[in-house]
Biopython code that builds the backbone (N, CA, C, O; Angstrom):
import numpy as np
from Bio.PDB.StructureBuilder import StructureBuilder

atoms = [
    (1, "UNK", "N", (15.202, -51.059, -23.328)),
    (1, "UNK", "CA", (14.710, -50.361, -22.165)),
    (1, "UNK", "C", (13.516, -51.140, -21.616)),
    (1, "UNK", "O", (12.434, -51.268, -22.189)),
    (2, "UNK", "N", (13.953, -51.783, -20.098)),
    (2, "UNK", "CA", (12.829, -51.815, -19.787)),
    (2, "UNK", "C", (11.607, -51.289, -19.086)),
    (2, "UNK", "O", (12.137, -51.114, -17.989)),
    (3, "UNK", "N", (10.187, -50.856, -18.888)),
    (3, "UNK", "CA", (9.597, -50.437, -18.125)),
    (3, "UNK", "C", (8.909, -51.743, -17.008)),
    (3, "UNK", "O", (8.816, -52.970, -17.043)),
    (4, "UNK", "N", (8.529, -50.644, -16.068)),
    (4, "UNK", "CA", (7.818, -51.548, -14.798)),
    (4, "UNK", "C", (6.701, -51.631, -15.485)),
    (4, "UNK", "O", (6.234, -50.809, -16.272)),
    (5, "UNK", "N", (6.114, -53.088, -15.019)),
    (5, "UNK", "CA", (4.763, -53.431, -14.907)),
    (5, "UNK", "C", (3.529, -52.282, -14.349)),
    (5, "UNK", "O", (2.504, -51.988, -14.964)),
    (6, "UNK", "N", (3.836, -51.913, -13.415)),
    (6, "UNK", "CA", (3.216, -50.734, -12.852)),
    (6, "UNK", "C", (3.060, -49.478, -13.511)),
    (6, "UNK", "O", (1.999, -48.902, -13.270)),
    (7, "UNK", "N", (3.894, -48.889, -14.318)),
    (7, "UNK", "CA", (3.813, -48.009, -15.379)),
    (7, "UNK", "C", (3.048, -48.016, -16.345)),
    (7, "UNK", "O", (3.521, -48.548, -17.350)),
    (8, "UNK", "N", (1.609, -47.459, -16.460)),
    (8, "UNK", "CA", (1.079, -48.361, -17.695)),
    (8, "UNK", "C", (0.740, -47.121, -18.465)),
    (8, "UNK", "O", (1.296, -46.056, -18.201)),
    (9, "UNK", "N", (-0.143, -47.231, -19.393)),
    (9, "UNK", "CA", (0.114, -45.926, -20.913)),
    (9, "UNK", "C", (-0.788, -45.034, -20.187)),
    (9, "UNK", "O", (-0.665, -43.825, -20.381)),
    (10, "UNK", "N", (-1.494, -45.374, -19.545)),
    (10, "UNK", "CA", (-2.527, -43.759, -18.863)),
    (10, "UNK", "C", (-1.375, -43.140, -17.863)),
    (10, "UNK", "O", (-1.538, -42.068, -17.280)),
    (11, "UNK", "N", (-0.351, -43.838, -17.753)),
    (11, "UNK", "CA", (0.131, -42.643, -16.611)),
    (11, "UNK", "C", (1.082, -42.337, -17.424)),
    (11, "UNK", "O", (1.616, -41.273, -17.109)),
    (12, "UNK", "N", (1.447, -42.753, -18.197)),
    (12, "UNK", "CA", (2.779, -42.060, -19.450)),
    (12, "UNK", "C", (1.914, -41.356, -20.065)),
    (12, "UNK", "O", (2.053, -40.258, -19.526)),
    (13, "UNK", "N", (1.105, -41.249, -20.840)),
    (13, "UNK", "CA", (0.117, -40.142, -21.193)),
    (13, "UNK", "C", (-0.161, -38.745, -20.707)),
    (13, "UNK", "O", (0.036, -37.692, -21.313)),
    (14, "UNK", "N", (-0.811, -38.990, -19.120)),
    (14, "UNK", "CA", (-0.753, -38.288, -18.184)),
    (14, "UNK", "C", (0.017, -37.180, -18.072)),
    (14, "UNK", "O", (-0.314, -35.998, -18.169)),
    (15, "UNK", "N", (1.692, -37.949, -17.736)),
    (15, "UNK", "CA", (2.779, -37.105, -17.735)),
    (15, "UNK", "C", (3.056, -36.163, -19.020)),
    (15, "UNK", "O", (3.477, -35.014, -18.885)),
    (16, "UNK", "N", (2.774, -36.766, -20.318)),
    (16, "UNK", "CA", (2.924, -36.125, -21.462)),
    (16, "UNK", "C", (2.160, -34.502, -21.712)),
    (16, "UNK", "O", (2.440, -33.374, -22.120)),
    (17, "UNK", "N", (0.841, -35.423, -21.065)),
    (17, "UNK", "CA", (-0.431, -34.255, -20.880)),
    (17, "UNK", "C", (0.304, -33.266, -19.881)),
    (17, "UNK", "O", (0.846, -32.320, -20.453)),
    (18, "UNK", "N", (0.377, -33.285, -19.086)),
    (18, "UNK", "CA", (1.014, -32.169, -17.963)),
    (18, "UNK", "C", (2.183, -31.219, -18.360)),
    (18, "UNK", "O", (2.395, -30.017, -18.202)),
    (19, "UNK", "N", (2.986, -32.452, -19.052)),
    (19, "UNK", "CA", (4.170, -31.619, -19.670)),
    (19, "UNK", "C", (3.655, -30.580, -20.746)),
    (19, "UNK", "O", (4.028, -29.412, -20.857)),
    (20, "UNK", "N", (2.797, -31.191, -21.450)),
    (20, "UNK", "CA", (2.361, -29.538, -22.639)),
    (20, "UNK", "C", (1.312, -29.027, -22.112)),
    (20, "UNK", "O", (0.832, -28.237, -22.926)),
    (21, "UNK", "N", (0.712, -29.069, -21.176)),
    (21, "UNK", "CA", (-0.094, -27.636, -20.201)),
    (21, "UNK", "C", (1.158, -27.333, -19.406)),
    (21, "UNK", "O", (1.132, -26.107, -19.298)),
    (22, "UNK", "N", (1.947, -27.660, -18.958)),
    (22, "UNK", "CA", (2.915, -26.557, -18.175)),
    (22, "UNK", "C", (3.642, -25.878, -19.642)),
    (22, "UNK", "O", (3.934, -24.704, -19.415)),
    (23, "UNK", "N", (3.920, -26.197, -20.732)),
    (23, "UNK", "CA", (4.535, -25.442, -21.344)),
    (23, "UNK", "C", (3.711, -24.089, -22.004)),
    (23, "UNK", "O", (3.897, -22.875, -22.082)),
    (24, "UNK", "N", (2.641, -25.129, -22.442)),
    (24, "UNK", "CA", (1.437, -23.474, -22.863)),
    (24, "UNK", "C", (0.929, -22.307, -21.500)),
    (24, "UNK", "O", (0.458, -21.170, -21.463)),
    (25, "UNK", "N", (1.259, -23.138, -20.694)),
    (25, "UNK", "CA", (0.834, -22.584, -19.541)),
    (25, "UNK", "C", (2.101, -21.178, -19.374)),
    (25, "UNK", "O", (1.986, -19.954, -19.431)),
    (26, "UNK", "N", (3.191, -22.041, -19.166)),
    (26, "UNK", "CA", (4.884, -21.171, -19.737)),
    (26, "UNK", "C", (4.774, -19.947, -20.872)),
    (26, "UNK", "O", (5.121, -18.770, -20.763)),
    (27, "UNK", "N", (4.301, -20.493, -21.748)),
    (27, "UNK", "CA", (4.499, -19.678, -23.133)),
    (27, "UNK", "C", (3.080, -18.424, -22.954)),
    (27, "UNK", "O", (3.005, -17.278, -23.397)),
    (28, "UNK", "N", (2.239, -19.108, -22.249)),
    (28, "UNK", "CA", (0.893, -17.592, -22.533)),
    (28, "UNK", "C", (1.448, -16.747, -21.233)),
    (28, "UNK", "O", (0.994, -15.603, -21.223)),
    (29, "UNK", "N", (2.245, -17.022, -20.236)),
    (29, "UNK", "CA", (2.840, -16.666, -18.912)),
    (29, "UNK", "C", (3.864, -15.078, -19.667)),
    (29, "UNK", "O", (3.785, -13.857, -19.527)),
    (30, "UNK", "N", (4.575, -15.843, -20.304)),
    (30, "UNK", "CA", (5.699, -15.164, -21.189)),
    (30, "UNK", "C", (5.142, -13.801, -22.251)),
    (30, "UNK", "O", (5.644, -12.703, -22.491)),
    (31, "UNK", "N", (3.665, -14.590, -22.802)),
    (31, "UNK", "CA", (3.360, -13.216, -23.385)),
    (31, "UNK", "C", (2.627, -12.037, -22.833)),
    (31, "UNK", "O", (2.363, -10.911, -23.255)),
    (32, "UNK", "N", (2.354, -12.826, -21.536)),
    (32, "UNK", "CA", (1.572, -11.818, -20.750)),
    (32, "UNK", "C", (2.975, -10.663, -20.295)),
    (32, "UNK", "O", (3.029, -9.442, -20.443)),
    (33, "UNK", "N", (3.684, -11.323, -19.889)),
    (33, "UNK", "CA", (5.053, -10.571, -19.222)),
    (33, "UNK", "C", (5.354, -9.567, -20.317)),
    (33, "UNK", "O", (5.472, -8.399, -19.946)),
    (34, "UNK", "N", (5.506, -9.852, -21.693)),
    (34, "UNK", "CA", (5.736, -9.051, -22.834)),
    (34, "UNK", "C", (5.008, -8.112, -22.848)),
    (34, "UNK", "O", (5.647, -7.061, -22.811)),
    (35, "UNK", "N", (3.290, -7.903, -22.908)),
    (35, "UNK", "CA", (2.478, -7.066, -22.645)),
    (35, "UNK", "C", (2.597, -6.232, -21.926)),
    (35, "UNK", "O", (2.467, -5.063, -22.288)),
    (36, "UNK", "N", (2.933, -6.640, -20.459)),
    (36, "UNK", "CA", (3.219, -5.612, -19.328)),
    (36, "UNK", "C", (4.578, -4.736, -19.456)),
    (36, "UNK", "O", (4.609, -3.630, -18.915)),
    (37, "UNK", "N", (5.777, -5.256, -20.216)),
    (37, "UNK", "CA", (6.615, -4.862, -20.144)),
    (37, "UNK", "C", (6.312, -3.634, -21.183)),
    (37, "UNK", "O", (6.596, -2.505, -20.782)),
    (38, "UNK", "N", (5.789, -3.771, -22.407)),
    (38, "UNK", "CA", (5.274, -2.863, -23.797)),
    (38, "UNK", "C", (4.575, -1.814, -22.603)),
    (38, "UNK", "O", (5.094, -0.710, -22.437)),
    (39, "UNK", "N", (3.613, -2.140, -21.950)),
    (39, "UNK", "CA", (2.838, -0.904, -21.270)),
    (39, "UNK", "C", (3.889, 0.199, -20.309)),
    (39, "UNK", "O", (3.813, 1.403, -20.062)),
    (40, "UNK", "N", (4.574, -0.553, -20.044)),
    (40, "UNK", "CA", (5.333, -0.351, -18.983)),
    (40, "UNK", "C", (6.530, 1.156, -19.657)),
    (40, "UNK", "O", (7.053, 2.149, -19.153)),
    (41, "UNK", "N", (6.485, 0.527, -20.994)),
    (41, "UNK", "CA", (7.822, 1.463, -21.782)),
    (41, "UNK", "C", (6.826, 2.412, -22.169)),
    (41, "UNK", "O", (7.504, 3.188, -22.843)),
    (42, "UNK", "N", (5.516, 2.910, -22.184)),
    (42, "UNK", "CA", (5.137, 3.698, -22.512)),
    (42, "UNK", "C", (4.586, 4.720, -21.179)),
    (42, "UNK", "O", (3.912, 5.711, -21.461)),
    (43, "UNK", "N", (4.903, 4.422, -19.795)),
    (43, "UNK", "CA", (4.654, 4.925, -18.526)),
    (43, "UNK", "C", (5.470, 6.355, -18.447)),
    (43, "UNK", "O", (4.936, 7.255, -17.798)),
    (44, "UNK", "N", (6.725, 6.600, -19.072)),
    (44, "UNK", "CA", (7.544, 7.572, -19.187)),
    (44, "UNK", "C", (6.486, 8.800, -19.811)),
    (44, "UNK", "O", (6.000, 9.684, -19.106)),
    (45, "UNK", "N", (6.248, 8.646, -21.275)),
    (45, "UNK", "CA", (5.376, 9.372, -21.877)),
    (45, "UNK", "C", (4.327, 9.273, -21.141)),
    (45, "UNK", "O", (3.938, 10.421, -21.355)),
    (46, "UNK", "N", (3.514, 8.833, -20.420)),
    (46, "UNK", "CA", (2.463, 9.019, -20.297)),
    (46, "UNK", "C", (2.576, 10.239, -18.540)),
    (46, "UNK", "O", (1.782, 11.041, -18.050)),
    (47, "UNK", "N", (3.984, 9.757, -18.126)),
    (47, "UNK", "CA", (4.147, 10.557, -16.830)),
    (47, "UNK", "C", (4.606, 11.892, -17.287)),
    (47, "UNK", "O", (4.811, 12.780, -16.460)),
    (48, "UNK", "N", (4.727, 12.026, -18.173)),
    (48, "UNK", "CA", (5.529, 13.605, -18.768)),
    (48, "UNK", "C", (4.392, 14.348, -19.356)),
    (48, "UNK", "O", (4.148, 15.542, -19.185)),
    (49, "UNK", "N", (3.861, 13.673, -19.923)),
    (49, "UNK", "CA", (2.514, 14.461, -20.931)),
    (49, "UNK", "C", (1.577, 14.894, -19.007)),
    (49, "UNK", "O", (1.180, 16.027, -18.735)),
    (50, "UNK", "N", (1.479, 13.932, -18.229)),
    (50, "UNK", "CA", (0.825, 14.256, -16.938)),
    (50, "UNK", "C", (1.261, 15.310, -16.130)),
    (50, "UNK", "O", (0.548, 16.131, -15.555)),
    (51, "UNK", "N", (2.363, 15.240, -16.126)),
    (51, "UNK", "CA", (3.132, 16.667, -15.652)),
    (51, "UNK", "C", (2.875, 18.029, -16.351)),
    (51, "UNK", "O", (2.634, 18.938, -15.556)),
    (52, "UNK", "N", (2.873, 18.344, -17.564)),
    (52, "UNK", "CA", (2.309, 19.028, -18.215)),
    (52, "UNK", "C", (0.975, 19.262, -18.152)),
    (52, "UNK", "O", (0.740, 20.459, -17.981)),
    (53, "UNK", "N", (0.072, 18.619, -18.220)),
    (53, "UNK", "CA", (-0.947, 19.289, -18.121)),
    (53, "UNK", "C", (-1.207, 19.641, -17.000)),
    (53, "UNK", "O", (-1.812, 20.707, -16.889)),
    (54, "UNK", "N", (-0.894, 18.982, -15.930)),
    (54, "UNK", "CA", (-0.704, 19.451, -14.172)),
    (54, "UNK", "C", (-0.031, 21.050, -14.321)),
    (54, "UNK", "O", (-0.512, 21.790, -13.464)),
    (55, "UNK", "N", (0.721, 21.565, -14.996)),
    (55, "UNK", "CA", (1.523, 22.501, -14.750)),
    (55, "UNK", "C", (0.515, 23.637, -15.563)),
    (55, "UNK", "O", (0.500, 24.797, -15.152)),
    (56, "UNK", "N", (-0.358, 23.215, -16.789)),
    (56, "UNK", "CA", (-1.081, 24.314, -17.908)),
    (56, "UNK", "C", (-2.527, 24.154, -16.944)),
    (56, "UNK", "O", (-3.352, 24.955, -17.384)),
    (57, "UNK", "N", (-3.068, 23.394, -15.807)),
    (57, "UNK", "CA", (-4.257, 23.338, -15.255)),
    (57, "UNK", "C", (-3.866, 24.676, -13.832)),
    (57, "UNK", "O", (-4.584, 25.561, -13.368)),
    (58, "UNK", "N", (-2.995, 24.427, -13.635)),
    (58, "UNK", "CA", (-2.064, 25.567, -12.363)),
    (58, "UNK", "C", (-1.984, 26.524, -13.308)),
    (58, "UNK", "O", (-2.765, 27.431, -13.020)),
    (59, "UNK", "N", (-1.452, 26.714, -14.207)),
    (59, "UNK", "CA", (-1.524, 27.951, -14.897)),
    (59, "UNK", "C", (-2.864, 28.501, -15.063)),
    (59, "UNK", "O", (-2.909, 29.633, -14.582)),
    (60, "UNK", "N", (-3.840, 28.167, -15.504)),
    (60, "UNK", "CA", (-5.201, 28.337, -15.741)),
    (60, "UNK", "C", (-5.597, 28.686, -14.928)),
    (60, "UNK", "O", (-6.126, 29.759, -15.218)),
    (61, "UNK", "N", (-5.758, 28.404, -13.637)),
    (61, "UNK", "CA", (-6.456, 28.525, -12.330)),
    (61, "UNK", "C", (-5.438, 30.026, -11.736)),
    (61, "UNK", "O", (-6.168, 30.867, -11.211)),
    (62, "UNK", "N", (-4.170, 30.355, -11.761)),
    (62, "UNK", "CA", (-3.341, 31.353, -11.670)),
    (62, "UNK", "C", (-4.267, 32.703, -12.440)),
    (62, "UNK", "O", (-4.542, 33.826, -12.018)),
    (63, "UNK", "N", (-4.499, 32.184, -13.407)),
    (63, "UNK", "CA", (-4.758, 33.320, -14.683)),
    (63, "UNK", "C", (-6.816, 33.720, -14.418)),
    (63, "UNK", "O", (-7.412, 34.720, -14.817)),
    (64, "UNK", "N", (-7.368, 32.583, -13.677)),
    (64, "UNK", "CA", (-8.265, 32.640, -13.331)),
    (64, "UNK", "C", (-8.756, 33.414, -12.346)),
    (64, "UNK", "O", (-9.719, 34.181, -12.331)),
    (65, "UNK", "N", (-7.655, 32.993, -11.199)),
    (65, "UNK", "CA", (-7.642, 34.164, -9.641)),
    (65, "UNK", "C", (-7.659, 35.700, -10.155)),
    (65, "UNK", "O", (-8.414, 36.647, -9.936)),
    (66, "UNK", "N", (-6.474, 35.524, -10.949)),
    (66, "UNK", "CA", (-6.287, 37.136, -11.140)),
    (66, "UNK", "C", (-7.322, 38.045, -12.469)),
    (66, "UNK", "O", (-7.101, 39.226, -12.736)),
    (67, "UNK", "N", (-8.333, 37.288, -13.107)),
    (67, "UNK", "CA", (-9.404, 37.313, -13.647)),
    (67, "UNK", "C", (-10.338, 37.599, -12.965)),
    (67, "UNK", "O", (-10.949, 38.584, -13.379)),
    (68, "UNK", "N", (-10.791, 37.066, -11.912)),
    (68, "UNK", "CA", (-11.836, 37.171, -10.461)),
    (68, "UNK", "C", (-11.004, 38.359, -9.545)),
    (68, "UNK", "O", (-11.759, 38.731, -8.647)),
    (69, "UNK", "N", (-9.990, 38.905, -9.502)),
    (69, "UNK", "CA", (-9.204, 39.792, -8.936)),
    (69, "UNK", "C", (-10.086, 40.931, -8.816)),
    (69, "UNK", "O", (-10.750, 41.357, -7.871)),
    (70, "UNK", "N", (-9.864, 41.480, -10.499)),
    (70, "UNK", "CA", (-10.034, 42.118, -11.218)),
    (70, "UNK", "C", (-11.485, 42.743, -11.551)),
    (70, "UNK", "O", (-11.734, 43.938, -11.709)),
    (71, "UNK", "N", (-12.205, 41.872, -11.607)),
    (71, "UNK", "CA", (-13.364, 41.466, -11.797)),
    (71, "UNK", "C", (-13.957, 42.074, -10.383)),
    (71, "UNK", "O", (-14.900, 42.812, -10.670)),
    (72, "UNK", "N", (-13.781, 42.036, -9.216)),
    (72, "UNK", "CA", (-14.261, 42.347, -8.169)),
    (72, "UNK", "C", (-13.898, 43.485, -7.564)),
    (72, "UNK", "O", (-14.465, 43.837, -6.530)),
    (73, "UNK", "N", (-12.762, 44.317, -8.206)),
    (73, "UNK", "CA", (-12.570, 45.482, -7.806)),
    (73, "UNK", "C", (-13.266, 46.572, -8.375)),
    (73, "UNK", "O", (-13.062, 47.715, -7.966)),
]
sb = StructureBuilder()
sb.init_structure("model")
sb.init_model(0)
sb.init_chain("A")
sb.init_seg("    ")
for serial, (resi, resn, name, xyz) in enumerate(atoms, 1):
    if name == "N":
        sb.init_residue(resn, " ", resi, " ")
    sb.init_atom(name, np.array(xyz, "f"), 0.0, 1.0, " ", f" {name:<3s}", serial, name[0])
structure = sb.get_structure()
């Protein structure tokens, strides 16, 4: 194999260098995506448990009116 004269070891280096920052660059990319996806599977539970207490804070405030109803008659 031959190489050009013009090709010299700082720019083959170079390229080497670039090639493993785009891959770590790739691979910490990938675990970030993993992270978000883990948060992401726990959005269900966290929207259901929210609904619930939305529904026992309406209840409270229901049970409250008719506490102050009562209270004022």
């Amino acid at each position: 194999m031959k190489i050009d004269a013009r090709i010299t070891l700082a720019l083959i280096l170079a390229l080497i260098l670039e090639t493993a920052g785009g891959l770590l660059w790739a691979g910490r990319a990938a675990a970030r995506l993993e992270e978000v996806e883990r948060a992401v599977a726990t959005q269900p539970e966290v929207a259901e448990r929210l609904a619930r207490l939305e529904e026992q804070v309406a209840e409270a405030r229901r049970s409250l009116s008719r506490i102050e109803r009562r209270l004022d008659e």
